[in-house]
C-alpha positions in Angstrom: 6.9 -18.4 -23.2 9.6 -18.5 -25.5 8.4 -19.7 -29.3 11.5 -20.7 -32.0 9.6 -18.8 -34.8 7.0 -21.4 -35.1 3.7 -22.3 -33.3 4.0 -25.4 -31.1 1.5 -27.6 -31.0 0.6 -31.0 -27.8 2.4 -33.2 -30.1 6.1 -30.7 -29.8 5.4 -30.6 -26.1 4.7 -34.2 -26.2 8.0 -34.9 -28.3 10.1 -32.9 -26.1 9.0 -34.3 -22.8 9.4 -37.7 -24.1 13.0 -37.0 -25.0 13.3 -35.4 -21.8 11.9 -38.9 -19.9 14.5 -40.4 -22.1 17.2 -37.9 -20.1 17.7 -35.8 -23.3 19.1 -32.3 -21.9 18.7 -30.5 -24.7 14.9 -31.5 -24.9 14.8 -30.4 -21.4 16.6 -27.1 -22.0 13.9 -26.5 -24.7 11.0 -27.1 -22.0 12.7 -24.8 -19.6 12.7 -22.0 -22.0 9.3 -22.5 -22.7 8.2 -22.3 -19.1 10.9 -20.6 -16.8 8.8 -17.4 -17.2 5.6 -19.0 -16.2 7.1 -20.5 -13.2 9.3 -17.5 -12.3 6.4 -15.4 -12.5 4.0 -17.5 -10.2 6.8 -17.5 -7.5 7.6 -14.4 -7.5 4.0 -13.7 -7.0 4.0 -16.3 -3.6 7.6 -15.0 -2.0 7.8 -11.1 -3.5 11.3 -10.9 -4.1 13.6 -11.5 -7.4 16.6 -13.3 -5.4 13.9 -15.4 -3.9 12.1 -16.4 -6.7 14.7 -17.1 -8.9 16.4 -19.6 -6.8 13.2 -21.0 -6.4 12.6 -21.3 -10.1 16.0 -22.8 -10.6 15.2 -25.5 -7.6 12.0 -26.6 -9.5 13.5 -26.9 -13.1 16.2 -28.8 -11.2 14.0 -31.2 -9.4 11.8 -32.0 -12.5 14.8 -32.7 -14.3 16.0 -35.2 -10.9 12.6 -36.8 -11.2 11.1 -36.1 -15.2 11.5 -40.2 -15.2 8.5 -40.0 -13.0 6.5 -37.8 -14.9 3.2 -39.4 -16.2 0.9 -37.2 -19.1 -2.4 -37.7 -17.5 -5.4 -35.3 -17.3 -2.1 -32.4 -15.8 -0.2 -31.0 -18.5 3.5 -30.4 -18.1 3.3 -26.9 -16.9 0.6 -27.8 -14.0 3.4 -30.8 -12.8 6.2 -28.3 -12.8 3.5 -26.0 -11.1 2.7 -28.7 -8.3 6.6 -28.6 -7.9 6.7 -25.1 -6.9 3.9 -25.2 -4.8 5.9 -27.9 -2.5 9.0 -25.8 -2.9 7.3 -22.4 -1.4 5.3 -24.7 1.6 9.0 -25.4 2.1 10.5 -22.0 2.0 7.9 -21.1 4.6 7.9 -23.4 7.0 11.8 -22.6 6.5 11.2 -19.2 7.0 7.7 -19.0 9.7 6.6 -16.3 7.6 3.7 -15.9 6.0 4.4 -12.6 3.7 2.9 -13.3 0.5 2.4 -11.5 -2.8 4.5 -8.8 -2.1 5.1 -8.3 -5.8 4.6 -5.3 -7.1 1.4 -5.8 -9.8 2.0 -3.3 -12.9 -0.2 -1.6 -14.3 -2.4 -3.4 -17.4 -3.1 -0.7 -19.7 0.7 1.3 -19.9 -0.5 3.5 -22.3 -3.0 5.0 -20.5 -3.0 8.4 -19.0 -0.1 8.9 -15.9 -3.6 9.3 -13.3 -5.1 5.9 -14.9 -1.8 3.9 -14.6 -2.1 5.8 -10.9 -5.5 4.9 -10.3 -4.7 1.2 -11.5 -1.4 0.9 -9.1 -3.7 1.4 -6.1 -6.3 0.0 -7.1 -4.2 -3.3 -7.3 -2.3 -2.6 -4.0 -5.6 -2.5 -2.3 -6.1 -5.9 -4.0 -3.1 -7.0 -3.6 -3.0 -6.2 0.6 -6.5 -7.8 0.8 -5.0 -11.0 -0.9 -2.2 -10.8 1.9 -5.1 -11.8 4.5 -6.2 -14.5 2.7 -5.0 -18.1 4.0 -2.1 -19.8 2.1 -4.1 -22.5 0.3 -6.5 -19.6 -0.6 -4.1 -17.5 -2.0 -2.8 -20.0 -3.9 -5.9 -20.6 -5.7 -6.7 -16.9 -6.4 -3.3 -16.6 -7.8 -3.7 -19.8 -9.9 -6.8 -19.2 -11.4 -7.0 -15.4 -11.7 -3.0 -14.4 -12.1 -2.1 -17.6 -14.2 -5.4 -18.7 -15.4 -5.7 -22.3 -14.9 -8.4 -24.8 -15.4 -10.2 -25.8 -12.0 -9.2 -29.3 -13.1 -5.6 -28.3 -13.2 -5.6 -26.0 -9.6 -6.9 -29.6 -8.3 -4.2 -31.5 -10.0 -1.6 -29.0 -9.1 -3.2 -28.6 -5.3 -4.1 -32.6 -4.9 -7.7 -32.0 -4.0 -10.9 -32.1 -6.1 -12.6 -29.8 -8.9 -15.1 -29.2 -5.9 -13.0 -28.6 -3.4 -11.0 -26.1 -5.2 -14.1 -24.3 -6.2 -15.0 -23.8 -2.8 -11.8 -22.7 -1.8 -12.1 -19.8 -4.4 -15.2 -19.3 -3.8 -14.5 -18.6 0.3 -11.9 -16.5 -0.7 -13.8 -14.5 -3.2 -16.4 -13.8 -0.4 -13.5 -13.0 2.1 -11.9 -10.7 -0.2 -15.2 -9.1 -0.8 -15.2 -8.6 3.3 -12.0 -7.2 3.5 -12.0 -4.9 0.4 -15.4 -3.2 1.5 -14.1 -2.7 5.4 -10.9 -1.1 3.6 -13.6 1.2 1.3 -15.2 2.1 5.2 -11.9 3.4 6.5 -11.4 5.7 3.4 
């Protein structure tokens, strides 16, 4: 996220969307710069391409700012509304598309200064994860990615999702156990 040399606090967010409400495109333009790398990011992680995901990330920023009238702060904070908008715009560029390919971004690795076999180690490591994630069902991998690669709240996966706390718990929860499955039958083959 981009910071203007200060620390924001809820009550800047809170400004800014409110003069965004009030159609303020500057205010708008300030909240894209603090989340277009967020957002780019997650898609990029659901369709696995730059040209994809970009247009994607311009489609959502352009669709909040079509409906930001409609935005209510509830328990969701900005970024988990804008979040719920991508999630819709992917279901779409699937069913567009009948094609389930996933995650086909390339994960780097976390520690870059480590030794050239470590950052090795890690890249496969993560493809392994990263092709057992690939099996998982759509809503599942959504959830993984939401709570592991962006690290929301349960109660904003819900909000961003439209299901419960509970539900969504379960639905990491099945997929944890499924990637378990498929990560120890890929440790068999080796």
């Amino acid at each position: 996220m981009h910071e203007e040399g200060h620390a924001r606090t809820k009550g800047d967010d809170a400004l800014l969307i409110q003069r965004a409400i009030s159609r303020d495109a500057d205010a708008f333009g300030k909240l894209y710069d603090m989340y277009v790398d967020r957002v780019y990011r997650h898609l990029y992680y659901r369709v696995g391409n730059v040209a994809d995901a970009e247009d994607l990330t311009q489609q959502v920023f352009l669709k909040a700012w079509q409906a930001i009238d409609r935005y209510k702060k509830t328990a969701s904070p900005f970024v988990a509304w804008l979040m719920t908008i991508s999630h819709n715009l992917v279901v779409d560029f699937y069913r567009t598309k009948k094609d389930k390919t996933y995650l086909e971004a390339e994960v780097t690795a976390n520690d870059l200064a480590s030794s050239p076999e470590r950052i090795a180690e890690a890249r496969y490591v993560q493809q392994q994860l990263r092709r057992a994630i690939l099996q998982l069902r759509g809503e599942q991998q959504q959830v993984v990615l939401l709570r592991f690669i962006e690290g929301f709240r349960y109660a904003e996966i819900a909000a961003i999702l439209g299901k419960s706390e509970g539900a969504i718990r379960v639905i990491l929860h099945r997929a944890l156990a499924r990637l378990r499955q498929i990560l120890e039958k890929e440790r068999e083959r080796c």
